[in-house]
C-alpha positions as CSV (number, residue, x, y, z in Angstrom):
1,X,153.5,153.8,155.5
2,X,152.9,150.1,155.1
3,X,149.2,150.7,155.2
4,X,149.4,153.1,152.6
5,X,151.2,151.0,150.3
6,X,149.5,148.2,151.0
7,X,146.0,149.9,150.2
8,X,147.5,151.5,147.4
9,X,148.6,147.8,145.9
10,X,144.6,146.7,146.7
11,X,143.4,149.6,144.8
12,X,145.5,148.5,141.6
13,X,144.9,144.6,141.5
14,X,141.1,146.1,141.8
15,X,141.8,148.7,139.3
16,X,143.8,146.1,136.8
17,X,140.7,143.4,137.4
18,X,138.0,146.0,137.4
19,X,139.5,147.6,133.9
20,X,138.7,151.3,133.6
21,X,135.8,153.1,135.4
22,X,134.8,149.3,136.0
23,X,134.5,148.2,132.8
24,X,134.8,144.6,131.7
25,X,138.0,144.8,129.2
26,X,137.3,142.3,126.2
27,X,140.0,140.3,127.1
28,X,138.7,139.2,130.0
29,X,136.0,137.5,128.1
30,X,137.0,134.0,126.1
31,X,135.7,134.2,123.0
32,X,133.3,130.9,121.4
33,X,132.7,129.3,124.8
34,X,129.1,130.4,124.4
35,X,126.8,128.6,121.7
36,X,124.3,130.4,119.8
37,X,121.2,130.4,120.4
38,X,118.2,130.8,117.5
39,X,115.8,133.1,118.7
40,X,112.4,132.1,119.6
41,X,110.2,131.9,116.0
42,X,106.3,133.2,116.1
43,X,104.0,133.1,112.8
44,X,102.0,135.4,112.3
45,X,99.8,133.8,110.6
46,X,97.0,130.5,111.3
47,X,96.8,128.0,109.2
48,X,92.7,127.4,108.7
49,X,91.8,124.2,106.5
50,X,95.4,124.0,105.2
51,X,95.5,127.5,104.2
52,X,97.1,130.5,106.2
53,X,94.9,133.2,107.4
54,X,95.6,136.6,109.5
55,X,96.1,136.8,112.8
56,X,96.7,139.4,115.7
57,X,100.3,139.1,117.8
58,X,100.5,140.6,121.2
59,X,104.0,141.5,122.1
60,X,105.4,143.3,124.7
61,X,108.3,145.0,125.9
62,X,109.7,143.8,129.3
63,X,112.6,144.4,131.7
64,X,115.0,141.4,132.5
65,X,118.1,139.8,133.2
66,X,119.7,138.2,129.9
67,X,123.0,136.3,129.8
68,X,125.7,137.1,127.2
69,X,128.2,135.6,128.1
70,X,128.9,132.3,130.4
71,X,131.7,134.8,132.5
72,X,129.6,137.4,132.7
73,X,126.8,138.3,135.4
74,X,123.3,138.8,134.4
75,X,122.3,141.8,132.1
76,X,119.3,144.0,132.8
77,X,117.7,144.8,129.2
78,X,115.2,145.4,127.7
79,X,113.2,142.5,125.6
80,X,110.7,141.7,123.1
81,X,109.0,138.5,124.0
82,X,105.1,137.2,124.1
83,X,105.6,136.7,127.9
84,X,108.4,137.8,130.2
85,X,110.1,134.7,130.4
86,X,110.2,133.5,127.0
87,X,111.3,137.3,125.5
88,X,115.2,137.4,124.4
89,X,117.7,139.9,123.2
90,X,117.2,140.0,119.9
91,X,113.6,139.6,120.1
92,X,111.7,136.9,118.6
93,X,112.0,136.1,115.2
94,X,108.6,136.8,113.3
95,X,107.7,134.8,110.4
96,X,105.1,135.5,108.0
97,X,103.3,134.6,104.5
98,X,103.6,137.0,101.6
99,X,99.6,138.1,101.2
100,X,98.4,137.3,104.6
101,X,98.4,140.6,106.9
102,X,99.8,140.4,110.2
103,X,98.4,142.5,113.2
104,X,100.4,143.3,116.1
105,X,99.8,144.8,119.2
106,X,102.6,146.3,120.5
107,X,102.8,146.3,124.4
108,X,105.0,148.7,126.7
109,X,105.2,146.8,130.0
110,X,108.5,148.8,130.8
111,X,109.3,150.5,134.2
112,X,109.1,154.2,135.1
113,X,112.8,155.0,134.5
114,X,115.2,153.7,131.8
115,X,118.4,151.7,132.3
116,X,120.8,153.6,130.2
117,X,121.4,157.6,130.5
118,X,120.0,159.7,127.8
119,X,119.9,163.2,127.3
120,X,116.9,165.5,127.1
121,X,118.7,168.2,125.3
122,X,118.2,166.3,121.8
123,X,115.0,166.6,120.1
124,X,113.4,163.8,122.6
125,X,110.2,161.8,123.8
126,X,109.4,162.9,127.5
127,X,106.4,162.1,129.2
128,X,104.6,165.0,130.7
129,X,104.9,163.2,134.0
130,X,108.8,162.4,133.3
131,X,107.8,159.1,134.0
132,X,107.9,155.9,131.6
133,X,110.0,155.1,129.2
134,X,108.3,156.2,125.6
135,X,108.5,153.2,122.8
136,X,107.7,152.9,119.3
137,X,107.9,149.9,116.8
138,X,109.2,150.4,113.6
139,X,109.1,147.4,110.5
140,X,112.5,148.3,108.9
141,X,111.9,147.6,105.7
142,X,107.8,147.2,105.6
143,X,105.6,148.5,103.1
144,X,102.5,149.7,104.8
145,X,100.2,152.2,106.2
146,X,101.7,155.0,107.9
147,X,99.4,154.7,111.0
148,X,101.5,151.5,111.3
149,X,104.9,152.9,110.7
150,X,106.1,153.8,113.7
151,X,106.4,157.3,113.8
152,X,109.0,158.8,116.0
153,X,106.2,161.1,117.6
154,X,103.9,158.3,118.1
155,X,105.6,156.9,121.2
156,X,103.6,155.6,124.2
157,X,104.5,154.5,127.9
158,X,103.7,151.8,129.6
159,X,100.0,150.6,129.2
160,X,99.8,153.3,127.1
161,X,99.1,155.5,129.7
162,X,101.1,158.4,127.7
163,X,101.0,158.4,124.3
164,X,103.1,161.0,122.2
165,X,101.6,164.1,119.3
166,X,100.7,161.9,116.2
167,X,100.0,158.1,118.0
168,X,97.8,156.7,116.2
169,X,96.5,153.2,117.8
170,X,97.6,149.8,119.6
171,X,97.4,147.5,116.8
172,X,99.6,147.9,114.0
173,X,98.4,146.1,110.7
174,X,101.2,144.7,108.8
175,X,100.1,143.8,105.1
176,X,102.4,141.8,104.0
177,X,101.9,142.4,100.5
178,X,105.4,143.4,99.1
179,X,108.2,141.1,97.7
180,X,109.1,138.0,100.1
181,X,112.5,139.0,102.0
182,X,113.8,140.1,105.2
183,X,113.2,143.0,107.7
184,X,114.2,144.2,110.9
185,X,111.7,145.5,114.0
186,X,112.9,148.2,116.4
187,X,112.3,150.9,118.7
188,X,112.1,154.5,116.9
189,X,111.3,156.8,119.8
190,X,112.3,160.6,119.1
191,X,115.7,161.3,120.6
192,X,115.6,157.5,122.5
193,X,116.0,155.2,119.4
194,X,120.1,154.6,120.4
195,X,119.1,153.9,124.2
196,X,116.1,151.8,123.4
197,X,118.2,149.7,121.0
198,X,120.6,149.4,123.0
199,X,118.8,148.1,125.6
200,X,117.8,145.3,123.6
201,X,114.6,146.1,121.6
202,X,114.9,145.0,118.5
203,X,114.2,141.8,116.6
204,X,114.1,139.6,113.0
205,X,110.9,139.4,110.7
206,X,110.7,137.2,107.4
207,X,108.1,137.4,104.6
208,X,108.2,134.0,102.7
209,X,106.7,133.1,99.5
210,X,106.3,129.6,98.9
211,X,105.4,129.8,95.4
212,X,108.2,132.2,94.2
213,X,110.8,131.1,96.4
214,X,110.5,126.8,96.3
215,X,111.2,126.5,93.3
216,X,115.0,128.3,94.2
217,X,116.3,125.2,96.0
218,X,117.9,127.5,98.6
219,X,118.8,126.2,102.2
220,X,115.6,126.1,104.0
221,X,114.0,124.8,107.4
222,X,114.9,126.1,111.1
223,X,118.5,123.9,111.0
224,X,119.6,125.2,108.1
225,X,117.8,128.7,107.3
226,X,118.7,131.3,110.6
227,X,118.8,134.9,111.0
228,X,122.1,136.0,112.5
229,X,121.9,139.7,114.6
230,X,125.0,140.9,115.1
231,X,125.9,144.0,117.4
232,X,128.1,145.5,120.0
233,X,128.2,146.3,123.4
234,X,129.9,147.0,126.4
235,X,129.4,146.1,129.8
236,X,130.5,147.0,133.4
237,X,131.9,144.3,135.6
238,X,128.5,143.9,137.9
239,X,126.8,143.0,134.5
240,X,125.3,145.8,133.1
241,X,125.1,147.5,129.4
242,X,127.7,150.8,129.7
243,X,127.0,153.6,127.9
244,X,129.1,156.8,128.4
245,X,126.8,159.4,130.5
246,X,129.0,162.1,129.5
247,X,128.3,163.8,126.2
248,X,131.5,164.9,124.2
249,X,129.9,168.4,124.4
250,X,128.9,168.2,128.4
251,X,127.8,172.0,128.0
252,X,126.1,171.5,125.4
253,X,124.7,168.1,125.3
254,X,125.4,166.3,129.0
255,X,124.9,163.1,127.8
256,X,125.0,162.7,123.7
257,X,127.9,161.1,121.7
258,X,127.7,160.7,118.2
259,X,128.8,157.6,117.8
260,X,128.4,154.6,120.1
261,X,130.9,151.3,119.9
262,X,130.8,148.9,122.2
263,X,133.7,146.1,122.7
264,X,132.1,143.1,122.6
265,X,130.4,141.8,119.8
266,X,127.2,139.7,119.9
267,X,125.6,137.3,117.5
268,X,122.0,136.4,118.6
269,X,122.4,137.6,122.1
270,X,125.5,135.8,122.8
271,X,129.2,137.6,122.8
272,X,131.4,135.8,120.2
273,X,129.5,133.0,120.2
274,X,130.1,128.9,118.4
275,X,128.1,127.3,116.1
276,X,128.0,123.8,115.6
277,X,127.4,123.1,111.6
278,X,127.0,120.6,109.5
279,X,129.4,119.8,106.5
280,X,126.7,121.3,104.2
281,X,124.9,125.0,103.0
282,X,123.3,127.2,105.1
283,X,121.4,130.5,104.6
284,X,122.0,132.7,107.1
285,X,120.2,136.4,107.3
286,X,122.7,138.7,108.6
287,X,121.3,142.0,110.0
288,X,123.5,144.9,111.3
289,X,121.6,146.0,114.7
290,X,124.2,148.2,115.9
291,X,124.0,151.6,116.8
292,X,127.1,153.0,114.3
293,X,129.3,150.1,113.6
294,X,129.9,149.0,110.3
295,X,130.8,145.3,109.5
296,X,133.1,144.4,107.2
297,X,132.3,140.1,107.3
298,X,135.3,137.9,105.9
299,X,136.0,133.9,107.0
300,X,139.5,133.7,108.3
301,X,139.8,130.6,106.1
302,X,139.0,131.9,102.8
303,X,135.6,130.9,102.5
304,X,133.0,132.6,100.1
305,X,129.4,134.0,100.7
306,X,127.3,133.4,98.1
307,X,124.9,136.7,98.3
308,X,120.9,136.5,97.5
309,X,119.5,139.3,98.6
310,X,119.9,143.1,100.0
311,X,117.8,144.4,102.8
312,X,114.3,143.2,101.9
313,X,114.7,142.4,98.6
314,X,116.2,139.2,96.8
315,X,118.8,139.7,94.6
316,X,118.7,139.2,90.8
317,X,121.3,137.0,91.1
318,X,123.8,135.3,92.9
319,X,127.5,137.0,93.8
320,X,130.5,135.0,95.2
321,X,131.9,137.1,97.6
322,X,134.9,136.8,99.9
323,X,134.0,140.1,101.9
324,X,130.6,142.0,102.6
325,X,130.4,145.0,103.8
326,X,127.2,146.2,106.1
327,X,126.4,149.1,107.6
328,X,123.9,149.7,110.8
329,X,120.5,148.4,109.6
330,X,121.7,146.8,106.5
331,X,120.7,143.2,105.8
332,X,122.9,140.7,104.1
333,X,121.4,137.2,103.0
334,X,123.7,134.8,102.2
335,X,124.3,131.3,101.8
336,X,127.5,129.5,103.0
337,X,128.7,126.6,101.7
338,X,130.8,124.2,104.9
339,X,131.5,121.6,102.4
340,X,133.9,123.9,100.9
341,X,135.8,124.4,104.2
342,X,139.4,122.7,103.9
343,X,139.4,123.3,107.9
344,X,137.0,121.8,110.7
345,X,136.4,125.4,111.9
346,X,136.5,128.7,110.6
347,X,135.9,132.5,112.2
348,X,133.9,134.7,111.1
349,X,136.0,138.3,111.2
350,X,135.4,141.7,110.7
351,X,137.8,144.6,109.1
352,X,135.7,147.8,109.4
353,X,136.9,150.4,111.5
354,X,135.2,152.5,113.8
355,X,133.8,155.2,113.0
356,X,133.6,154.3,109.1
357,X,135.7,154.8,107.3
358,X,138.5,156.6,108.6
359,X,138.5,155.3,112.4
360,X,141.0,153.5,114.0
361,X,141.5,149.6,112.8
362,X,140.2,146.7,114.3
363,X,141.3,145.3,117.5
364,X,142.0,141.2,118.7
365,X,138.5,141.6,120.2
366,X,136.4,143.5,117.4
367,X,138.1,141.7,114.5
368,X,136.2,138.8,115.9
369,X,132.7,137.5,114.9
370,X,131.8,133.9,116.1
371,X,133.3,130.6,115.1
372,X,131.7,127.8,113.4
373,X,132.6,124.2,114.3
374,X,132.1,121.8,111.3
375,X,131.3,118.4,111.5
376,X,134.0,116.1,109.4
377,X,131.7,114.0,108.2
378,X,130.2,114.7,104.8
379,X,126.7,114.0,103.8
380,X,124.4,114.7,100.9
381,X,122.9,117.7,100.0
382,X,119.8,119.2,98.1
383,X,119.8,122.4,98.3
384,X,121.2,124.7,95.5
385,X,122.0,128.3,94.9
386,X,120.8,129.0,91.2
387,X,122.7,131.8,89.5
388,X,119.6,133.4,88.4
389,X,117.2,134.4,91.5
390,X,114.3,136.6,91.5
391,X,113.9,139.7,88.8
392,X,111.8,142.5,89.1
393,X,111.6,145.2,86.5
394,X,113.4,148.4,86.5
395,X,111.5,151.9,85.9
396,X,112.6,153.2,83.0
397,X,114.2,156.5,83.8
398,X,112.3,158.8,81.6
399,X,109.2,158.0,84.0
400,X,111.3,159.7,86.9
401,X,108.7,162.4,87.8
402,X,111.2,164.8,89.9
403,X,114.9,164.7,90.8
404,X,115.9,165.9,94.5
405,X,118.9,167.0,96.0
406,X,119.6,165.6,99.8
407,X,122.4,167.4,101.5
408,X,124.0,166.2,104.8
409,X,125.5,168.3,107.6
410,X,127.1,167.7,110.6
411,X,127.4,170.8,112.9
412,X,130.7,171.3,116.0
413,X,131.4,173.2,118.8
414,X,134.3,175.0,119.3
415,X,136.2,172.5,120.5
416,X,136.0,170.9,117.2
417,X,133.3,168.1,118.8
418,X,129.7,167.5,117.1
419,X,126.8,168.8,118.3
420,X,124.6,167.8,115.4
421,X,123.8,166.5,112.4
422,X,121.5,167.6,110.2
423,X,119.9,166.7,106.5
424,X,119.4,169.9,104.0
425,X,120.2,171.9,107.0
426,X,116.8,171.0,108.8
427,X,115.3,170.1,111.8
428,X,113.2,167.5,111.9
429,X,110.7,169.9,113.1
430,X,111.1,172.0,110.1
431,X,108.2,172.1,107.4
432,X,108.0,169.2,105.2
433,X,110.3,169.9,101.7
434,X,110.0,165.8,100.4
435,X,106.9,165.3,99.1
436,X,106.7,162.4,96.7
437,X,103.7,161.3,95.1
438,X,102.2,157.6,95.7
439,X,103.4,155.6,92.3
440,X,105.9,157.6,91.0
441,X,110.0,157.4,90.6
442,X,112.2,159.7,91.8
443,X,116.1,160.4,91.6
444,X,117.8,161.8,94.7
445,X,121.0,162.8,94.8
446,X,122.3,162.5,98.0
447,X,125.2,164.9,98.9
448,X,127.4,163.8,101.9
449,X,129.1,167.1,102.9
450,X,130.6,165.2,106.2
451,X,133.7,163.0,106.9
452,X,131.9,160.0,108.2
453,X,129.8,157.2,105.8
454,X,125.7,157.6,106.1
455,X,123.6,154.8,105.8
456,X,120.8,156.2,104.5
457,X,116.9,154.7,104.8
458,X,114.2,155.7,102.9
459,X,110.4,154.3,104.8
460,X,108.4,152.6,102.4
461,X,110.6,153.5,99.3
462,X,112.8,151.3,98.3
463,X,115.5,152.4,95.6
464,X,118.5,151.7,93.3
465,X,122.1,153.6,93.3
466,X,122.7,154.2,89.9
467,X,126.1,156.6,90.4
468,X,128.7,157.6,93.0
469,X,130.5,160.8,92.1
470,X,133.1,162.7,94.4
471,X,133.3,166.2,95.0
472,X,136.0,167.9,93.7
473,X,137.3,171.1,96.3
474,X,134.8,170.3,98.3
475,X,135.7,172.8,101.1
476,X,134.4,175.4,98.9
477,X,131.3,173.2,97.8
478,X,130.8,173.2,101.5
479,X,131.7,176.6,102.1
480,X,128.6,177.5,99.4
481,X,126.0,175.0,100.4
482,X,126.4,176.1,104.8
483,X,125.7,179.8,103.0
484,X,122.7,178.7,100.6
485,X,121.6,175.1,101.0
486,X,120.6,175.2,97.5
487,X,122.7,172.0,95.4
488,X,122.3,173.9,92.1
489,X,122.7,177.6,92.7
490,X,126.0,176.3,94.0
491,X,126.5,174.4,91.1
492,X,126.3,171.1,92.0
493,X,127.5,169.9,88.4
494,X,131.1,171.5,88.3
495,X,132.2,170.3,91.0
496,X,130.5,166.6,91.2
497,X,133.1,165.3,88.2
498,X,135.7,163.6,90.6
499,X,136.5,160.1,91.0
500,X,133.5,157.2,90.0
501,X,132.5,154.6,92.5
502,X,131.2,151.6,91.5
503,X,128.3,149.5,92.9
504,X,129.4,146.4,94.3
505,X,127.6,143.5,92.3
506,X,125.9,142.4,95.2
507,X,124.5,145.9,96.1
508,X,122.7,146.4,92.7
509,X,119.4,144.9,93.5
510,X,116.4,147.4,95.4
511,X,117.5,148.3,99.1
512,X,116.4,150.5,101.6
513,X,119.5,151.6,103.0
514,X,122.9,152.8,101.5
515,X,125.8,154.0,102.6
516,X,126.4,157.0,101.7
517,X,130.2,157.8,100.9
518,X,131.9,160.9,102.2
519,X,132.6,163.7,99.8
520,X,130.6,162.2,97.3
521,X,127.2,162.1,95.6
522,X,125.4,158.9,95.4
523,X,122.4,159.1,92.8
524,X,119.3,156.4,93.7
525,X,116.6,156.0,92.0
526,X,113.4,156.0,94.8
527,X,110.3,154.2,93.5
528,X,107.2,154.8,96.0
529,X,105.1,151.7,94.5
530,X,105.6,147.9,95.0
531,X,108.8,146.9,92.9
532,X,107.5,143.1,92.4
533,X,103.9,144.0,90.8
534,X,102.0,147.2,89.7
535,X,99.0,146.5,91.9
536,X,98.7,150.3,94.1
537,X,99.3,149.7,97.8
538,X,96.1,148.6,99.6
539,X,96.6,151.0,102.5
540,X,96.4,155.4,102.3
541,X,100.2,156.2,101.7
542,X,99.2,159.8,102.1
543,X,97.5,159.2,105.6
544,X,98.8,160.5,108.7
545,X,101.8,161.1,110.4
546,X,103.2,160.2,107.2
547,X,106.9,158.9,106.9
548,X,110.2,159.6,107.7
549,X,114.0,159.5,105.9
550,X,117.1,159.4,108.0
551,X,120.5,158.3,108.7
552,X,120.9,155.2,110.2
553,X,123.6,155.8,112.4
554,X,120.9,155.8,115.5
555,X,123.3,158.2,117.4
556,X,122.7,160.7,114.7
557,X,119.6,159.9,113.8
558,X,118.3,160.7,117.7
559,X,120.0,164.3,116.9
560,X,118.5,164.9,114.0
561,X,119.3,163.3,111.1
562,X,115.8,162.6,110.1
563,X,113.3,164.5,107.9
564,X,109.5,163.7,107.3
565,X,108.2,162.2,104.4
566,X,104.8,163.2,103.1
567,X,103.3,160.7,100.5
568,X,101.0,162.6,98.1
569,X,98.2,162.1,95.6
């Protein structure tokens, strides 16, 4: 009996340490004891005679340990780096000139069997061996050729030894020739873009423009200019990621979830890390790398962003914000002013809740970003934010040359669990039904027929929202569109005449993703030409595999919330 009781007291002090199923519980973590680190930087670009020139990048893919957390044992990830030892989680932040192409070569040095669990009942990348782990880079936010896109189907192993039905080559040309902003490199294997990210492969790349963007006066130089990656995880107590291997349809899906949330939340690699500032401006590029969470930024102290740009495009002009809201793949660049701060620190916080929007609330450990530590002293400062920024002209509407209607779907079992998501009830296997033509404007009204928020992203378009309507009755709406998929021959325009959302001023600018509010329509306006000059692109838009559109909530996207895009003449 004493045995008994006495293993029974072992198991629960393991249990209590351990957490559930052996999960680290956030609480065991102090937050800010780690500092952040700035990723590795690469140009890609020489500099021949004092003037930059193109050059080729070769970066691969490895498997590694990575620490993210000073309480935490090593992590195996996956990483983007040039060698093994100097690739990091985010991957390495790639710089470039506006006008000079960059070329990369993309190199899969990843073992024969993946990390996390994934589930080959979703629409997936498998080696005919079932060895390797397929790959595909993607430049979120890149305007180029669509042998360079990073097709979904053009997945290859390691060494390229399998390569999946539309690769195209090794070397990915990256033009360079679009508006000077920020993008966003990942993974975007069919059904293995949520594991592969998770794993770590995803990283930060910057077009600059000296001409056009000097003469701003924003914060600028490695000190004061820094990307911030921002996502969540969770990890088990020997050290490694955790992803639920049980689907929430086992019988139908053994391993899929639709939405992955991890506990932790990481800046740059590090989980709620410190940053030591100075009492000055900074500009810091905030993307959203997380699988479904939505961020909703704030400073515990009051203090304001001052918002430049969306995505990949500058803003036309500055927006003093206390709150910014981002959604998976969205970029925020913003500039923050320390010498503002009444306080020698402040947090960084987040409000969204999980899923967006109607999940449950933020907890002590999510609600938490990183800290900065600011320096007392205060010193002189040159930089400026100007209240006028960079403008690029607007298509006038009566150039549209068709308007679309984009409907989204999510499927359940019986249970009342999701089994899939579709967009205008289609695989992505199903014929092509977007077929825009290279130069022209388009409005699409995107329908969002389900209960959760949809960032959407358009490949090489890049667009406006001009109107957020909701649906009145919508259960009957819905009713009619899961019986004809057809917008108006279920008459779209009697029942979109609820409520009116209006564009936050710092999302009127171009973007390439949105989020797409429940039960409403959001109308963009989609322009498939360069937004900053009407030069045609210098690449075969129609080439292919073509493009793709999807949701950027990666768990949905992997099943299938993505539909081709076929550029025309």
């Amino acid at each position: 009996m004493m045995y008994t009781l006495l293993l029974l007291h072992i198991l629960a002090l393991f249990g209590a340490v351990l957490g559930d199923v052996g999960l680290v519980s956030p609480s065991q973590l102090e937050v800010f004891v780690d500092e952040i680190p700035d990723m590795p930087r690469i140009k890609g670009y020489d500099i021949h005679h004092g003037v930059p020139v193109s050059k080729t990048l070769k970066i691969s893919m490895f498997q590694k340990y990575w620490k993210f957390h000073k309480d935490l044992p090593l992590t195996k990830v996956f990483a983007f780096g040039e060698t093994k030892r100097t690739a990091t989680v985010p991957g390495p932040t790639i710089e470039t000139v506006h006008g000079v192409s960059t070329h990369v070569t993309w190199r899969n040095l990843l073992p024969s069997k993946h990390i996390l669990p994934w589930d080959p009942t979703i629409p997936t990348a498998i080696p005919r061996t079932n060895s390797g782990v397929p790959t595909v880079v993607h430049l979120h936010g890149g305007i180029d050729e669509p042998e360079s896109d990073g097709n979904s189907k053009s997945w290859f192993t390691a060494r390229f030894k399998e390569r999946g039905p539309t690769w195209t080559k090794k070397t990915y040309h990256y033009h360079n020739q679009q508006q000077p902003g920020n993008l966003f490199y990942h993974d975007h294997a069919m059904g293995l873009t949520r594991v592969n990210l998770l794993a770590g492969l995803f990283g930060a790349y910057i077009i600059r423009h000296h001409d056009v963007e000097s003469p701003l006066g924003l914060p600028s130089g490695d000190e004061f200019d820094r990307p911030l990656v921002v996502f969540d995880r969770s990890f088990r107590t020997n050290g490694s990621l955790y992803m639920d291997p049980t689907g929430n349809n086992p019988s139908i899906h053994p391993q899929w979830q639709p939405e992955y949330f991890g506990d932790a939340i990481v800046v740059n690699g590090k989980a709620w890390p410190y940053m030591n500032v100075r009492r000055r401006k900074y500009r810091f590029r905030i993307i959203n790398a997380s699988n479904a969470r939505f961020f909703k930024f704030f400073f515990s102290n009051g203090l304001r962003f001052i918002h430049v740009g969306s995505d990949s495009v500058y803003s036309e002009q500055s927006v003093y914000t206390k709150e910014i809201l981002l959604g998976p793949s969205e970029i925020a660049d913003v500039v923050v002013d320390f010498s503002k701060s009444k306080s020698n620190s402040v947090i960084l916080q987040n409000g969204a809740a999980y899923p967006y929007p109607g999940g449950d609330p933020v907890n002590e450990s999510n609600g938490k970003v990183m800290k900065f530590v600011i320096n007392s002293k205060r010193e002189f400062d040159s930089s400026r934010v100007p209240k006028n920024l960079l403008k690029y002209p607007m298509p006038d509407l009566s150039t549209v040359s068709k308007t679309r209607y984009i409907a989204m779907y999510e499927y359940t079992s019986a249970i009342d669990e999701p089994t899939h998501l579709y967009i205008n009830a289609m695989s992505y296997d199903d014929p092509v039904t977007e077929k825009p033509k290279v130069g022209t404007t388009e409005i699409w009204n995107v329908i969002n027929l389900t209960e959760d928020n949809h960032p959407l992203h358009i490949h090489l378009g890049l667009f406006k929202v001009l109107d957020q309507t909701n649906i009145t009755d919508i259960e009957k709406f819905r009713e009619c569109m899961t019986k004809l998929n057809n917008a108006e021959k279920c008459q779209i325009e009697k029942y979109a005449r609820g409520e009116k959302l209006s564009v936050v001023p710092y999302e009127k600018g171009w973007k390439n993703v949105y989020k797409m509010q429940p039960g409403y329509v959001t109308k963009i306006l989609v322009k498939f030409a360069y937004v900053h000059t009407n030069a045609s692109y210098p690449f075969d838009a129609t080439a292919e595999p073509g493009y793709v559109y999807h949701c950027h909530i990666l768990d949905h996207e992997d099943n299938v919330m993505m539909r081709p895009l076929k550029l025309v003449k």
